[in-house]
Biopython code that builds the backbone (N, CA, C, O; Angstrom):
import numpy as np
from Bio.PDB.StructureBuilder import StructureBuilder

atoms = [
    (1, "UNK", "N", (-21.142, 10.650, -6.195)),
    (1, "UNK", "CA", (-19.784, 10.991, -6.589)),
    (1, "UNK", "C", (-19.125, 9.739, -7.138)),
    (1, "UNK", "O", (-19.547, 8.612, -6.881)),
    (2, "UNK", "N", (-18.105, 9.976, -7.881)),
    (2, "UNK", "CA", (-17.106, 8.564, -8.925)),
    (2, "UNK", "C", (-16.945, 9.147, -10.118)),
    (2, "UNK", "O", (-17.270, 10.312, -10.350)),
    (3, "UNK", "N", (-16.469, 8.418, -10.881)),
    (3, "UNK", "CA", (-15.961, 8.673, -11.856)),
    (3, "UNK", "C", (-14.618, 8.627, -12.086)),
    (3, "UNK", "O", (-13.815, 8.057, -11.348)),
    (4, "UNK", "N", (-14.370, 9.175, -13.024)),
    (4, "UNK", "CA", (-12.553, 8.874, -13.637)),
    (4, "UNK", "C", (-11.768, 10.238, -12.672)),
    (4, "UNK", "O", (-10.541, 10.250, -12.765)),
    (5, "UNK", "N", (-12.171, 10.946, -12.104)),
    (5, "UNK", "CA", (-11.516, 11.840, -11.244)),
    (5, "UNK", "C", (-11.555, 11.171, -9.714)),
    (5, "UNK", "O", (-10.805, 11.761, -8.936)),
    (6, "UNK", "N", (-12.051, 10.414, -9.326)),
    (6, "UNK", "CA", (-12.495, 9.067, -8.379)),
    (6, "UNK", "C", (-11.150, 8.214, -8.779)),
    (6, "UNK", "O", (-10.020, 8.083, -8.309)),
    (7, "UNK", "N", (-11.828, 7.744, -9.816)),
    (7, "UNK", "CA", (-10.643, 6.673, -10.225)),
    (7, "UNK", "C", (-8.771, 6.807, -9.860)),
    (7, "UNK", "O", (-7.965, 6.166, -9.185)),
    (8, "UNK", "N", (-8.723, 8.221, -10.899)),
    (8, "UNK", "CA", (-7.762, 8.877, -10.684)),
    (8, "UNK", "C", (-6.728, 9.106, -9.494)),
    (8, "UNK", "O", (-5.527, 8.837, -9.460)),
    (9, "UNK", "N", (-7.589, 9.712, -8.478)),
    (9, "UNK", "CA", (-7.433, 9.846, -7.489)),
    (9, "UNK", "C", (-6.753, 8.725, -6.499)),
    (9, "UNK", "O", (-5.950, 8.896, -5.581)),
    (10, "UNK", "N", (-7.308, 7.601, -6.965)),
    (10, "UNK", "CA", (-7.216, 6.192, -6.129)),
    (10, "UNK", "C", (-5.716, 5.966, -6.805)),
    (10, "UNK", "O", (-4.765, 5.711, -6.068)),
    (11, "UNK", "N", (-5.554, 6.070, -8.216)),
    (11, "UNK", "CA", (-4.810, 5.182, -9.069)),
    (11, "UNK", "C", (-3.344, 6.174, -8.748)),
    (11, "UNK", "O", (-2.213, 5.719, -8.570)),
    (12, "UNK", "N", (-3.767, 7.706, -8.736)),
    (12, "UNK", "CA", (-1.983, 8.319, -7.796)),
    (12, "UNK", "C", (-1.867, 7.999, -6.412)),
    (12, "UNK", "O", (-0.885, 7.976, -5.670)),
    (13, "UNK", "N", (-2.688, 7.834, -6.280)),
    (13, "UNK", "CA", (-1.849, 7.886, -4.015)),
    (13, "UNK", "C", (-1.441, 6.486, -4.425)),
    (13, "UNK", "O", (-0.317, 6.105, -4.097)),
    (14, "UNK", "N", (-2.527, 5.391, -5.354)),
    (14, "UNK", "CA", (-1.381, 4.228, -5.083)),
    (14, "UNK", "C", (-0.083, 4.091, -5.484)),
    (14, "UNK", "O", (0.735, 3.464, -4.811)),
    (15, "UNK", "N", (0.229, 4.723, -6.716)),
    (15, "UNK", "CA", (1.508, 4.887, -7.754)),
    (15, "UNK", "C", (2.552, 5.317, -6.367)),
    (15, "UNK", "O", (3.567, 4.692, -6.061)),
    (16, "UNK", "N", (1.856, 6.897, -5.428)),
    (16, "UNK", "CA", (2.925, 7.272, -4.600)),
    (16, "UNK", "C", (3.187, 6.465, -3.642)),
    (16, "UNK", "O", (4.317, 6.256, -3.201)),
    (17, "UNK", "N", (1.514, 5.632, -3.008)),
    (17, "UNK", "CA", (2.315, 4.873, -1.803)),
    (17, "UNK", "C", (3.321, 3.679, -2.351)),
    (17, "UNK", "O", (4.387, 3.416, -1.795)),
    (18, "UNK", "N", (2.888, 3.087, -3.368)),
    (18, "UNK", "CA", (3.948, 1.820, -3.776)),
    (18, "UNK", "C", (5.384, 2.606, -3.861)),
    (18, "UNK", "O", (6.355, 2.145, -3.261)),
    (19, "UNK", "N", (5.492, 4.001, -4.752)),
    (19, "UNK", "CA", (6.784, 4.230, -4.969)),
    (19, "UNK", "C", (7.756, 4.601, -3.125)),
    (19, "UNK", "O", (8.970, 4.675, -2.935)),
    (20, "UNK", "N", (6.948, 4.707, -2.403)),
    (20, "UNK", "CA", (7.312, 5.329, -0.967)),
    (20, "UNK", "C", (7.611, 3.961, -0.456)),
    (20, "UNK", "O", (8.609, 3.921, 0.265)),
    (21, "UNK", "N", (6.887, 2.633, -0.683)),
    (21, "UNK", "CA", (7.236, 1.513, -0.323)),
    (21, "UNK", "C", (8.296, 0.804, -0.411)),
    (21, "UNK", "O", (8.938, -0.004, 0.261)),
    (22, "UNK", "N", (8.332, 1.643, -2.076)),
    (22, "UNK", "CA", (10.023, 0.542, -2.672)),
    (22, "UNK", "C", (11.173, 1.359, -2.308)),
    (22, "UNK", "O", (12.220, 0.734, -2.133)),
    (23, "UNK", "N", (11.209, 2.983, -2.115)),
    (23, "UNK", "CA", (12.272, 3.394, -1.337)),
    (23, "UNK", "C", (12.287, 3.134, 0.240)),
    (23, "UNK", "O", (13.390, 3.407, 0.715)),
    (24, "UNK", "N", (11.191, 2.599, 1.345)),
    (24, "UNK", "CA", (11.311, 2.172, 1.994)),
    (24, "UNK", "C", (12.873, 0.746, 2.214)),
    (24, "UNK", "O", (13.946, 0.567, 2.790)),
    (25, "UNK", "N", (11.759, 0.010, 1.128)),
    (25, "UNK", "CA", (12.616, -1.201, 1.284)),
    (25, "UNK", "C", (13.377, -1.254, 0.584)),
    (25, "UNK", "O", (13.864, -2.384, 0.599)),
    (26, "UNK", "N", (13.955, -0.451, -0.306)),
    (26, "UNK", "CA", (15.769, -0.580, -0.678)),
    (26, "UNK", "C", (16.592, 0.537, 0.516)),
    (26, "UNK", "O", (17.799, 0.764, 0.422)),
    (27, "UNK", "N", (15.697, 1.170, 1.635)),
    (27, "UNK", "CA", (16.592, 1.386, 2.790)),
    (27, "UNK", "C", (16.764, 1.045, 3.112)),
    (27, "UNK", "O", (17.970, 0.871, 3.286)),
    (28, "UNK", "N", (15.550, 0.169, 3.922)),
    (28, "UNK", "CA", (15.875, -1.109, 5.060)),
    (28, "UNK", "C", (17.195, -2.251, 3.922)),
    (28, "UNK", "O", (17.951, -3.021, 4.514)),
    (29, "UNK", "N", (17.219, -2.181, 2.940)),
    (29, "UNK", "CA", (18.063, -3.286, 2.522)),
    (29, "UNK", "C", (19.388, -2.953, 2.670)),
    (29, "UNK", "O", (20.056, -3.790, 3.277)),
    (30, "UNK", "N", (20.002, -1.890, 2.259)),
    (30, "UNK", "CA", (21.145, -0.994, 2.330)),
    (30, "UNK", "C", (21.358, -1.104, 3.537)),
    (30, "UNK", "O", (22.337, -1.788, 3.835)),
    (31, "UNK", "N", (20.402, -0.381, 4.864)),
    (31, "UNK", "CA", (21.239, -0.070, 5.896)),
    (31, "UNK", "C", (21.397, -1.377, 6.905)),
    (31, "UNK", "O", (22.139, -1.430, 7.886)),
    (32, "UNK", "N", (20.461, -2.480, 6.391)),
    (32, "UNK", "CA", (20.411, -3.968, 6.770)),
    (32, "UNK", "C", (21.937, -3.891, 6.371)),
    (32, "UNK", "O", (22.766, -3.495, 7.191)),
    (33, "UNK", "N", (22.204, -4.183, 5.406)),
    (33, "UNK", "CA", (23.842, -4.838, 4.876)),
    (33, "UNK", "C", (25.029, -3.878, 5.345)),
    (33, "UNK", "O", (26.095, -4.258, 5.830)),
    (34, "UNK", "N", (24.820, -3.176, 5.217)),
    (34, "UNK", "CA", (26.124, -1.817, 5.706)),
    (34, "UNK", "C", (25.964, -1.654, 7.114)),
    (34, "UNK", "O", (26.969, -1.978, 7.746)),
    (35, "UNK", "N", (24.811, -1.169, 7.926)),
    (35, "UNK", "CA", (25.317, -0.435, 9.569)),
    (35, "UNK", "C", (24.749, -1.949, 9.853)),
    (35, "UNK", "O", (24.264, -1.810, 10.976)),
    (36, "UNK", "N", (24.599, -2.896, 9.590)),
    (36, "UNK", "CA", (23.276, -4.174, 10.358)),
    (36, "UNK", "C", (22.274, -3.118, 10.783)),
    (36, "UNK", "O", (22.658, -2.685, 11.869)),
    (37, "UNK", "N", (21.327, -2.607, 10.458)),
    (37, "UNK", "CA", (20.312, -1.387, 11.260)),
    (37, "UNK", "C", (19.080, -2.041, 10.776)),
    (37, "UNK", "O", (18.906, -2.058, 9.557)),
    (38, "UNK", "N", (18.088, -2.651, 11.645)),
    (38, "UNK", "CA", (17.008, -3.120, 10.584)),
    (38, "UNK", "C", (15.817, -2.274, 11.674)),
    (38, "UNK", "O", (16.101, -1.503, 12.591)),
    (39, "UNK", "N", (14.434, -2.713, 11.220)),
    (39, "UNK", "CA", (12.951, -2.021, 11.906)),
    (39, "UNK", "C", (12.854, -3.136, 12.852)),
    (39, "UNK", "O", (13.079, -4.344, 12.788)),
    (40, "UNK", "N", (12.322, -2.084, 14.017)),
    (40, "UNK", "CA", (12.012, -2.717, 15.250)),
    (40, "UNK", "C", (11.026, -3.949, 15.204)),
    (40, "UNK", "O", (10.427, -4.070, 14.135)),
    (41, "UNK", "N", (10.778, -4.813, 16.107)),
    (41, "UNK", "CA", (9.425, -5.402, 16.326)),
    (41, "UNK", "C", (8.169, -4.365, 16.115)),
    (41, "UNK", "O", (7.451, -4.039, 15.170)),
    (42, "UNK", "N", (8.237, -4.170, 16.907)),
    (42, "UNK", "CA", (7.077, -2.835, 17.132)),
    (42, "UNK", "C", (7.019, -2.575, 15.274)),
    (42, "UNK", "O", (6.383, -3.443, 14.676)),
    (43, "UNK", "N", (7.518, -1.675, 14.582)),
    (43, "UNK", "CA", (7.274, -1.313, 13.472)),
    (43, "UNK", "C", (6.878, -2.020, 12.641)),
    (43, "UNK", "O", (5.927, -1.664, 11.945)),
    (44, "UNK", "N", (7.618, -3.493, 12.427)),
    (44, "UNK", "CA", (7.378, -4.669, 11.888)),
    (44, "UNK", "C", (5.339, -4.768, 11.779)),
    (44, "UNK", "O", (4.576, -4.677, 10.817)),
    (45, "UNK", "N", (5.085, -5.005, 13.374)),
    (45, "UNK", "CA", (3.662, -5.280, 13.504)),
    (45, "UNK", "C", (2.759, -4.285, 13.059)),
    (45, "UNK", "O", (1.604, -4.476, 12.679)),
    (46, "UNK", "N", (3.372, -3.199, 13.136)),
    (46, "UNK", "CA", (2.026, -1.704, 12.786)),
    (46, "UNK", "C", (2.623, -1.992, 11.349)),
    (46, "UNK", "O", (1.646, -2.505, 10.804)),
    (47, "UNK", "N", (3.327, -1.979, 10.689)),
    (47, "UNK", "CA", (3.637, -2.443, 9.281)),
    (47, "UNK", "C", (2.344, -3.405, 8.495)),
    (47, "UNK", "O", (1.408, -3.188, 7.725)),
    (48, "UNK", "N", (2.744, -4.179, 8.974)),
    (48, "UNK", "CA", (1.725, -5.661, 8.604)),
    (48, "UNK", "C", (-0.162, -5.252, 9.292)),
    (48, "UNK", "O", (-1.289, -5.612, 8.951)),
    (49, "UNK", "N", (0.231, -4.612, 10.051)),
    (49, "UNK", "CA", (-1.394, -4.130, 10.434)),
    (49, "UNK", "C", (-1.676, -3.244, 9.180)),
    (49, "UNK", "O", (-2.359, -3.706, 8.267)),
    (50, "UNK", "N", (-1.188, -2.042, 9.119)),
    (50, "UNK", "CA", (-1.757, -1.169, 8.529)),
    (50, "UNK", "C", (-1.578, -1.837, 6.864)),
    (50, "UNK", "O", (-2.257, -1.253, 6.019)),
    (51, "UNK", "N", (-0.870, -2.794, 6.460)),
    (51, "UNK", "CA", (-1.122, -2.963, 4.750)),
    (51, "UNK", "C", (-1.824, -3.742, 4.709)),
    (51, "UNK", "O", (-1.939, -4.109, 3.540)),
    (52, "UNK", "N", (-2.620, -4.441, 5.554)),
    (52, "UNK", "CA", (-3.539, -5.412, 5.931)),
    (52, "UNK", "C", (-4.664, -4.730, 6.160)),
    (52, "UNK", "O", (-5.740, -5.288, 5.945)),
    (53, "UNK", "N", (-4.625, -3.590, 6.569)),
    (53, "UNK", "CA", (-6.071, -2.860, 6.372)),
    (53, "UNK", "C", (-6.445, -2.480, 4.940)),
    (53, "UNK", "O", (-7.492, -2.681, 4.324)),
    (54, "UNK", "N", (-4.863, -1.640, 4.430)),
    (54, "UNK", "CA", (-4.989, -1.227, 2.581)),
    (54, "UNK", "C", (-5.223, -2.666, 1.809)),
    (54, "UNK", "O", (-5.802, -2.553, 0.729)),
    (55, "UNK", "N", (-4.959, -3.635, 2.096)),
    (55, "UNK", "CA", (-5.347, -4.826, 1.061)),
    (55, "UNK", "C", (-6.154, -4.883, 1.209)),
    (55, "UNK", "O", (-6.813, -4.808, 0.172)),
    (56, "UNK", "N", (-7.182, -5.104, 2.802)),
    (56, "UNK", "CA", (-8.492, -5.589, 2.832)),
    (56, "UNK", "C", (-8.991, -4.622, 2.104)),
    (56, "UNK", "O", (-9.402, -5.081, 1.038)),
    (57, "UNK", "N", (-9.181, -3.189, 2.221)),
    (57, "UNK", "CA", (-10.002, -2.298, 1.350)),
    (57, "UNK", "C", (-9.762, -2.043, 0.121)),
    (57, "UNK", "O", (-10.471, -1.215, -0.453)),
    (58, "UNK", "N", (-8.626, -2.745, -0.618)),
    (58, "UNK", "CA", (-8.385, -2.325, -1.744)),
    (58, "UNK", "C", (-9.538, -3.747, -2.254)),
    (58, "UNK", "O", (-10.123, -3.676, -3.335)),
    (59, "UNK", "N", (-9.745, -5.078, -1.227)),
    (59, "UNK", "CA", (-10.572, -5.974, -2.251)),
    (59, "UNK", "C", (-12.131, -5.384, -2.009)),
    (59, "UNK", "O", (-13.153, -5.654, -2.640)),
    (60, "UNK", "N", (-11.931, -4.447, -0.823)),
    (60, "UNK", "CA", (-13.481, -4.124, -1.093)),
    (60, "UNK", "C", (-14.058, -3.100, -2.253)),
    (60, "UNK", "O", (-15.220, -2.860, -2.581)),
    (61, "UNK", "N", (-12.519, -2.472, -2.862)),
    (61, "UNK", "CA", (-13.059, -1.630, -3.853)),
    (61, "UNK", "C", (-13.353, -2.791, -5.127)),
    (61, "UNK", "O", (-14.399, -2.746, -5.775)),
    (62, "UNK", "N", (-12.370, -3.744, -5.363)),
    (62, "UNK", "CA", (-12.041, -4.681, -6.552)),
    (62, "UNK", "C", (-13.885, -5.296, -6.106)),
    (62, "UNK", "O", (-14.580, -5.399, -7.117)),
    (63, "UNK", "N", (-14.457, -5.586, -5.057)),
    (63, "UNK", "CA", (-15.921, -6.282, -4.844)),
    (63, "UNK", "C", (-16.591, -5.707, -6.011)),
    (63, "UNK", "O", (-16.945, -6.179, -7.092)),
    (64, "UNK", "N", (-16.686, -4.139, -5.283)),
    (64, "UNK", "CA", (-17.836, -2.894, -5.625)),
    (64, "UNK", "C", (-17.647, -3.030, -6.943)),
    (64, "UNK", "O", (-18.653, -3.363, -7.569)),
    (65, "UNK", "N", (-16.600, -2.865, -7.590)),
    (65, "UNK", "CA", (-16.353, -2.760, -9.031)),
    (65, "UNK", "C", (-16.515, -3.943, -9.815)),
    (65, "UNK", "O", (-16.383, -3.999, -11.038)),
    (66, "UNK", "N", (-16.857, -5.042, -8.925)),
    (66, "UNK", "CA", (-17.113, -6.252, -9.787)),
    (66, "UNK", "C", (-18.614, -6.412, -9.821)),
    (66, "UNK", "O", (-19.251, -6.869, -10.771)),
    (67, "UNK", "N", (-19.139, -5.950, -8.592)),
    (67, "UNK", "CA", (-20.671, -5.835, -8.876)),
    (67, "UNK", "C", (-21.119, -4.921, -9.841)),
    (67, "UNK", "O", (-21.875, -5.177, -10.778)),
    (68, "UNK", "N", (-20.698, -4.025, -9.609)),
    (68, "UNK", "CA", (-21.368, -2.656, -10.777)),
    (68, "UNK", "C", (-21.010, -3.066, -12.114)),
    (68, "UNK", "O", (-21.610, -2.726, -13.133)),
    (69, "UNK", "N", (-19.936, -3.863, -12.049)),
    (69, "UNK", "CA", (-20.277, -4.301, -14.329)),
    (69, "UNK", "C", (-21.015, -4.985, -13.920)),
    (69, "UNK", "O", (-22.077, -4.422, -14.184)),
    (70, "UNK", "N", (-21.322, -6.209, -13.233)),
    (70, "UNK", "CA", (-22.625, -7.055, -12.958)),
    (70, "UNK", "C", (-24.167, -5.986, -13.680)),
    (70, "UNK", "O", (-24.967, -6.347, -14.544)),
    (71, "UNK", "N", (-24.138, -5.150, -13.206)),
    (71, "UNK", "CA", (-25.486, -4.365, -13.268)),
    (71, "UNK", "C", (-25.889, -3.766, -14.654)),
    (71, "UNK", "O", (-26.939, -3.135, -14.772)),
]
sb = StructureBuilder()
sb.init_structure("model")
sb.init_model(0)
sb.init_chain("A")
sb.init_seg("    ")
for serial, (resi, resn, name, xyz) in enumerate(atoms, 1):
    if name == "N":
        sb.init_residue(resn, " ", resi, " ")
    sb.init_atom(name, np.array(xyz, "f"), 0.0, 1.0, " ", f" {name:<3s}", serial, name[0])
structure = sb.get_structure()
């Protein structure tokens, strides 16, 4: 399996998660300045865990794809 429906696939969930990211953080910015309301500790850390898992696997896709033009 791959291909440009592969590709595809990868290239919308990222478009949606980034766009879900940046309305994230123009909330936290807003309700930072207006109520003082910011994310817990706790959220903070599962935050930074979990985009730390999506970076690490996003370089393992950028690897795969650097080997296969290799070939």
């Amino acid at each position: 399996m791959g291909g440009i429906r592969c590709a595809k696939e990868i290239i919308d969930n990222m478009a949606a998660l980034v766009h879900q990211m940046k309305c994230t953080e123009n909330t936290i910015v807003e309700y930072r300045d207006q109520f003082n309301v910011e994310p817990t500790q706790d959220q903070v850390k599962e935050f930074i865990s979990r985009t730390e898992a999506v970076a690490k696997y996003c370089q393992e896709i950028l690897d795969y794809l650097e080997q296969q033009k290799a070939i």
